[in-house]
Each structure stands twice: as structure tokens, then as C-alpha cells.
FIMI-510700 format. One line per field, with one value per residue (C-alpha): residue number from 1; x, y, z. Coordinates in steps of 0.05 Angstrom, whole numbers. Layout:
lokol c(NUM / ...)
u c(X / ...)
v c(Y / ...)
w c(Z / ...)
This chain:
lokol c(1 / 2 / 3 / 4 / 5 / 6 / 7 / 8 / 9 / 10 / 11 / 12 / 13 / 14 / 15 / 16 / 17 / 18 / 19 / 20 / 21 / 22 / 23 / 24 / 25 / 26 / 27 / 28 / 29 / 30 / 31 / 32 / 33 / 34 / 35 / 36 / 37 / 38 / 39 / 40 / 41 / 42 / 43 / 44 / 45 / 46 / 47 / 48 / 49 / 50 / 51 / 52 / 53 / 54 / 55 / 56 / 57 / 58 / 59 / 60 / 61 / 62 / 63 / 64 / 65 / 66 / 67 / 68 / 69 / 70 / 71 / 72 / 73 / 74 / 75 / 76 / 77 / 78 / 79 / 80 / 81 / 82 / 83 / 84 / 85 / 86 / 87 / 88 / 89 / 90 / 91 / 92 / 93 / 94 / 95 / 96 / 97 / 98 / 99 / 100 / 101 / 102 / 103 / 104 / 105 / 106 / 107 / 108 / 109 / 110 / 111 / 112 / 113 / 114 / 115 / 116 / 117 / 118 / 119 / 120 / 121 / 122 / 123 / 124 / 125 / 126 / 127 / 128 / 129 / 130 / 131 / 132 / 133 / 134 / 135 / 136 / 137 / 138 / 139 / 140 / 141 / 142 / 143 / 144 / 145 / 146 / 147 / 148 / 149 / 150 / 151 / 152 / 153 / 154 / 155 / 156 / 157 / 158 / 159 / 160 / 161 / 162 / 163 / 164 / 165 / 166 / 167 / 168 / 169 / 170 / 171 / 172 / 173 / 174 / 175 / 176 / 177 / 178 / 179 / 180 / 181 / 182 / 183 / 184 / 185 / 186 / 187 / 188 / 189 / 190 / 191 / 192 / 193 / 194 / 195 / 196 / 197 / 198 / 199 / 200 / 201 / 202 / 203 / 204 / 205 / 206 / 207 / 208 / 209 / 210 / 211 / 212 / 213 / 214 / 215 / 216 / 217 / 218 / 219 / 220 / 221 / 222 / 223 / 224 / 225 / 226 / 227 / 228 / 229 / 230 / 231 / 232 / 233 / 234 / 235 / 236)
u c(1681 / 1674 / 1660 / 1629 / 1659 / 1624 / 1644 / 1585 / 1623 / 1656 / 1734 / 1767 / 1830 / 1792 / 1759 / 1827 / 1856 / 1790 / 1799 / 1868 / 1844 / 1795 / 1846 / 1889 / 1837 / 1803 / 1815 / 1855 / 1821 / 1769 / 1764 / 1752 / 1712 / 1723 / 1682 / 1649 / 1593 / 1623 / 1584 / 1564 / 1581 / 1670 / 1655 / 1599 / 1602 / 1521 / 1450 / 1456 / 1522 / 1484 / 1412 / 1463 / 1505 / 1449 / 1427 / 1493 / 1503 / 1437 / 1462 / 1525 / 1494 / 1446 / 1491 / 1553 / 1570 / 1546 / 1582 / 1566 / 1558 / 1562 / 1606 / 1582 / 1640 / 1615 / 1608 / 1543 / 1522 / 1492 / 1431 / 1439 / 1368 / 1356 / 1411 / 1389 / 1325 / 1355 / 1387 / 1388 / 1461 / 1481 / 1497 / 1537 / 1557 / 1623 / 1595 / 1557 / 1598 / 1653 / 1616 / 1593 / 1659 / 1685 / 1615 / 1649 / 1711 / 1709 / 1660 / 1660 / 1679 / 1684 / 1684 / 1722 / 1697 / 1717 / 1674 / 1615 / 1569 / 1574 / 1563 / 1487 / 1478 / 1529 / 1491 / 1426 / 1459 / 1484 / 1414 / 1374 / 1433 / 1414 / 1493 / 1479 / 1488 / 1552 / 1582 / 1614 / 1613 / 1613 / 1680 / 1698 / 1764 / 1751 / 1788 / 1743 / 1737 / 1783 / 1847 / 1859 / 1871 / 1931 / 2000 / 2025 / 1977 / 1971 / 1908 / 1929 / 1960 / 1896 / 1857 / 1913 / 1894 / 1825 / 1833 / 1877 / 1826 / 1774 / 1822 / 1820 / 1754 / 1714 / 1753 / 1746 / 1769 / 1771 / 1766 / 1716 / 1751 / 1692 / 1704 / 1729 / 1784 / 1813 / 1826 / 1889 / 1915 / 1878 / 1938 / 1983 / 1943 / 1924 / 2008 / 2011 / 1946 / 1956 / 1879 / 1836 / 1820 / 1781 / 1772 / 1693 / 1724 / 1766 / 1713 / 1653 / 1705 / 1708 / 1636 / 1618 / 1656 / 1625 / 1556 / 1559 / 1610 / 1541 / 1507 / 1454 / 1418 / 1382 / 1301 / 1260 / 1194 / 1170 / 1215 / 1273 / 1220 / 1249 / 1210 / 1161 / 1202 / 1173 / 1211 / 1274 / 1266 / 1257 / 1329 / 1368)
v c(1112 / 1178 / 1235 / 1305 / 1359 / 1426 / 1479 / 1532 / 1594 / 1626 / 1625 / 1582 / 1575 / 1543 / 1491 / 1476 / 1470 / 1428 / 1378 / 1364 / 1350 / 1302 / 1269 / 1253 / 1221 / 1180 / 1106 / 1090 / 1084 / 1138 / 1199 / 1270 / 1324 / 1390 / 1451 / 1511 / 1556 / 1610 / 1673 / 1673 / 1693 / 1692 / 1649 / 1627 / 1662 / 1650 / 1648 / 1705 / 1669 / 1606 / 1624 / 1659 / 1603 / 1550 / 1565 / 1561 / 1493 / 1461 / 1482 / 1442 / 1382 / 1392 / 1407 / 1355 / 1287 / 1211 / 1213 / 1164 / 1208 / 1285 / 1324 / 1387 / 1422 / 1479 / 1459 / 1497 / 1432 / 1491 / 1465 / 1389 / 1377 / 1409 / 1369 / 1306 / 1322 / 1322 / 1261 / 1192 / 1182 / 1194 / 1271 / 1283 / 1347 / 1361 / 1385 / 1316 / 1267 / 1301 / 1302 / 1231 / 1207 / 1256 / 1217 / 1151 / 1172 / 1210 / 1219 / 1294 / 1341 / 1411 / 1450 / 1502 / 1548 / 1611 / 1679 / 1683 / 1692 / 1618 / 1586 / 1586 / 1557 / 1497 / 1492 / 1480 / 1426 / 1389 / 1393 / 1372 / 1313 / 1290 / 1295 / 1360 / 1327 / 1306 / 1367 / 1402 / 1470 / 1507 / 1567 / 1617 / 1631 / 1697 / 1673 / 1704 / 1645 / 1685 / 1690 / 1612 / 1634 / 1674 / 1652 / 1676 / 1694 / 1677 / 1639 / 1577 / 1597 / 1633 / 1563 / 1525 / 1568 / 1564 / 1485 / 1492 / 1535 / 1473 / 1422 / 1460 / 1488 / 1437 / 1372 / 1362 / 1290 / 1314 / 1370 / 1383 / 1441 / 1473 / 1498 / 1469 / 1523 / 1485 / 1420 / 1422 / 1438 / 1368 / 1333 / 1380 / 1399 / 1337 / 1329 / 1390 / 1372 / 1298 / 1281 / 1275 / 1329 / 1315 / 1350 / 1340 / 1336 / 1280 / 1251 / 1262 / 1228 / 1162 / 1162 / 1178 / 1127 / 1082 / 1090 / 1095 / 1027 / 990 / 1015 / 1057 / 1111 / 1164 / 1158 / 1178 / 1177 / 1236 / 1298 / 1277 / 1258 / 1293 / 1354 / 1361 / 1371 / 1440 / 1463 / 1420 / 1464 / 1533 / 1524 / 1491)
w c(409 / 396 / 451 / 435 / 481 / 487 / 527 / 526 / 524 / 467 / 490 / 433 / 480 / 537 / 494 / 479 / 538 / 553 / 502 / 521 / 578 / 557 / 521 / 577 / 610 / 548 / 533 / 477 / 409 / 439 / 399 / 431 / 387 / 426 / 410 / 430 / 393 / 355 / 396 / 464 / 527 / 550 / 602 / 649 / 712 / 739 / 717 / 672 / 627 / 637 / 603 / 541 / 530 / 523 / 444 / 430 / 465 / 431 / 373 / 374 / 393 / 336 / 281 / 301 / 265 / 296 / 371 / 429 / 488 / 501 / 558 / 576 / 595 / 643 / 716 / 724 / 679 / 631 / 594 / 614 / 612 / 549 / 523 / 540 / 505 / 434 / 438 / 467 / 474 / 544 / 569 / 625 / 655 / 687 / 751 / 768 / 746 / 796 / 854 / 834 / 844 / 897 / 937 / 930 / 942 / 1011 / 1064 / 1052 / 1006 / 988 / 920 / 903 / 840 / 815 / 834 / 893 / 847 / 813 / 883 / 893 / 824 / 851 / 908 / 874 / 832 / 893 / 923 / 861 / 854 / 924 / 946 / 987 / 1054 / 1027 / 1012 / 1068 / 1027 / 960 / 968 / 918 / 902 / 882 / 810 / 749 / 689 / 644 / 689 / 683 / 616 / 630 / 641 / 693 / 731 / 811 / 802 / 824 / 884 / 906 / 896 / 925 / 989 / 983 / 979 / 1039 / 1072 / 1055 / 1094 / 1161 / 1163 / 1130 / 1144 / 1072 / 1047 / 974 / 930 / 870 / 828 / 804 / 739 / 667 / 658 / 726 / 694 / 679 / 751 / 790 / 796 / 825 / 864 / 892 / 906 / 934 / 993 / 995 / 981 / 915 / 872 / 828 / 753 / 723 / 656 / 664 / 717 / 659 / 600 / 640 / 658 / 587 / 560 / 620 / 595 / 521 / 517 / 561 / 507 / 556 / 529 / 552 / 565 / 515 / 560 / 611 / 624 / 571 / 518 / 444 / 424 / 363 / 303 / 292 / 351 / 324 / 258 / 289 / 338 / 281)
């Protein structure tokens, strides 16, 4: 089986960091193709990011060898829809396929993201999903994209806290870290709180594989019907 991973921005170290991650959590004998478009925004931090990053994304998906199923590795799901209108094989973004699971795994949950200004965009996601009323709340760490990118940093104290902060005031059950640049930190994390937390990208490589080992695809009739080849032509 063979997984295509994009991360939507442009930070070459993050798709790395992604892919490992993806790799972790894949079955044996799955292969993991981790990429990201070559311009674009640094990192996805709201609408603005979003509606940037998603020519670069369709392109990816356009111009990659034979794979089974797609990850979208931003947890605004950047562009899922579009994406699941150039192919059939199933696309899954981060964002729902973690709060899929954190559903079935708690009563409620919380999510903690990175800045303010990526929480109503979450929040709109969690409504259109129908898992609103399971959500106890959508917090910002106040961690920008980029500083999960830097060694040293305090960044995963400050969402340590703000998971801590989830616990008491929400009476969280689990924890949805809301953003790919977070997925290596799940597990200690979930040591550290002594309740899930739950990565999308490892959550979105077992649902992927899930999907495309049924052999399910994605419709082809209504809203994910393919576009006329002319339009195919002129994004290419």
C-alpha cells in the first residue's frame, strides 16, 4: 500500500518530521510518500494560509505516482474537498480523522492548536463534521506553527499547560493536538496527563490505510464529482 502525505505549506523540515511520523504509525509493508509543494505559504495559520496553500496542494496530488489514499497533513483539513474531487482514492484530513477517534474514544474532548486565529476555522470543521456537541472547546496555545520547528524552544511546555488547562476547565477526557507540526509530542504527552492524546497524522495513517485496504473509494457522483478536463489542464 502506498500512502501520499502532503503537508500544504512550504517548510521542507516539517514534512519531515511529518512523514516520520506517519511512519511510526503505518503497517508494515505500507509505504509513506511525504511531500510538500515547493512555494507557498511557511505554515498555515487561518483562512488567509489556507486559500494560498491549496494550488500547491492540488498540484501534488495531480502530479504524484499511483498511491492508494491521500493524508492531508494540515489540521485545518486545507482543500479536502477539492482534493477529493481529483481522485477517487480515499482523502482524509488530519483534523477529522482525529476528532473521529478522539469521538469514540471519550465522551468529551478538547483541542488544543497553535495561535487564536486558527480556532474559528477548527470550529467550523467540528460543526460541518457533526462532532460539535462533542467538543468541549477549541484553546490556543498561543504557539506560532514555526516554533515546533525549533529545538529548544518552550513550546511544549506552553501546550502541556494548555492541555492541563483543558483537564480542569473543560473536564476533557482526551486531547486533539491540533496541528501536524505537534505530532511528534502525542505520546508524551499523553504520559505526562494520563488520558489520550491523540495526533491526526497518525489517527489519518490508520484510517487511510482502513479505507483503501476495503478497497472504498471516494464518490464520483454530486459534490465530489471530477471536473471537466479543461479545468484539469489549466491547474496542471
Amino acid at each position: 500500500m502506498r500512502l501520499l502525505v502532503i503537508n500544504p505549506n512550504s517548510t521542507a523540515s516539517m514534512t519531515e518530521k511529518i512523514g516520520a511520523a506517519a511512519r511510526r504509525a503505518a503497517s508494515s509493508g505500507t509505504e509513506v510518500v511525504a511531500v510538500n509543494p515547493p512555494h507557498g505559504p511557511v505554515s498555515i495559520e487561518g483562512y488567509y494560509d489556507e486559500a494560498l496553500s491549496v494550488p500547491g496542494l492540488l498540484h501534488a496530488i495531480q502530479t504524484s505516482p499511483a498511491f492508494d489514499a491521500v493524508i492531508i497533513a494540515c489540521f485545518d483539513d486545507t482543500g479536502l474537498d477539492a482534493a477529493r474531487c481529483l481522485t477517487d482514492r480515499p482523502v482524509i484530513g488530519i483534523g477529522e480523522a482525529a476528532y473521529h477517534f478522539a469521538a469514540m474514544l471519550s465522551n468529551k474532548f478538547s483541542v488544543v492548536t497553535t495561535l487564536a486565529r486558527s480556532v474559528p476555522a477548527l470550529e467550523h470543521n467540528l460543526h460541518r463534521y457533526g462532532l460539535s456537541v462533542r467538543c468541549a472547546r477549541v484553546r490556543s496555545s498561543e504557539v506560532a506553527v514555526l516554533e515546533l520547528e525549533h529545538a529548544g524552544s518552550d513550546a511544549c511546555a506552553r501546550i502541556s499547560a494548555e492541555i492541563g488547562r483543558a483537564v480542569e476547565e473543560d473536564r476533557a477526557e482526551a486531547i486533539v493536538l491540533g496541528c501536524a507540526g505537534m505530532a511528534d509530542l502525542a505520546d508524551q504527552l499523553a504520559t505526562e496527563h494520563g488520558l489520550p492524546v491523540l495526533d491526526g497524522v497518525s489517527c489519518a495513517v490508520r484510517l487511510a490505510e482502513a479505507m483503501a485496504g476495503l478497497g472504498l473509494r471516494t464518490s464520483r457522483r454530486g459534490g465530489y464529482a471530477p471536473p471537466p478536463a479543461q479545468k484539469l489542464r489549466a491547474t496542471a
